[in-house]
C-alpha positions in Angstrom: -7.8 0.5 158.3 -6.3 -2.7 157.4 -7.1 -4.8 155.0 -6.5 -7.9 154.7 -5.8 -10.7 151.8 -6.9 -14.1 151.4 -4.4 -16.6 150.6 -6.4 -18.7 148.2 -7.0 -15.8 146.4 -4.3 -15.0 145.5 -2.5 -18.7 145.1 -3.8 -22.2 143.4 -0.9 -23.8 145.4 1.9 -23.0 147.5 5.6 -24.4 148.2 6.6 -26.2 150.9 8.0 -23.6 152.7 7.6 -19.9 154.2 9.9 -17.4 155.4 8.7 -15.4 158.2 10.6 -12.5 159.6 10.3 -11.1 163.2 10.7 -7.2 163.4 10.6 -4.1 166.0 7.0 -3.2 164.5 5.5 -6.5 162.9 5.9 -9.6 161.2 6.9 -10.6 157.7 5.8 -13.6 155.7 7.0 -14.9 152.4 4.7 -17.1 150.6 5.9 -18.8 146.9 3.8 -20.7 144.5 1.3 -20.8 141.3 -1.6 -18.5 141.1 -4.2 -19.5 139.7 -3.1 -18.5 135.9 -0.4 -21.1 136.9 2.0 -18.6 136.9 4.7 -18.7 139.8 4.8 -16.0 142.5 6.6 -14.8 145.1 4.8 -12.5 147.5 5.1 -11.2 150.8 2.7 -10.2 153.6 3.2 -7.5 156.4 1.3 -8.3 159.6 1.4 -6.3 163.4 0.2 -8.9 165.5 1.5 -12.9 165.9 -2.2 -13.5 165.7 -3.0 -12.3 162.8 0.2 -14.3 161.2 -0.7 -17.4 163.2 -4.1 -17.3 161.3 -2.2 -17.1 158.4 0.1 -19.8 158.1 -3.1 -22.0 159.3 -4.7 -20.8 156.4 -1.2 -21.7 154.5 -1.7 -25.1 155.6 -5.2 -26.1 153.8 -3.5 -24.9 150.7 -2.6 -27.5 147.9 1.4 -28.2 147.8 2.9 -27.7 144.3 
């Protein structure tokens, strides 16, 4: 079962940028920015659909830009 994450949970604001990698067996995104102890991060995000990424990076986009 999957679980899955949301975004503004786990950051305050993000970077102007992601990174998001294309393999065999799913898609990998890499999100940067504060949390919310203002503390910067770095994380990445495993998906196995393009929906389920596309989703994402919507959701990326009503976060605050550091």
């Amino acid at each position: 079962m999957a679980t899955s994450v949301k975004l503004s949970d786990v950051f305050m604001n993000v970077s102007e940028s992601v990174t998001i990698n294309r393999y065999e067996n799913g898609w990998m995104v890499e999100v940067s920015g504060n949390d919310h102890d203002d503390s910067w991060q770095n994380k990445k995000f495993i998906f196995s659909d393009l929906k389920t990424v596309l989703t994402f990076i919507e959701e990326y986009s009503k976060i605050k830009l550091n």
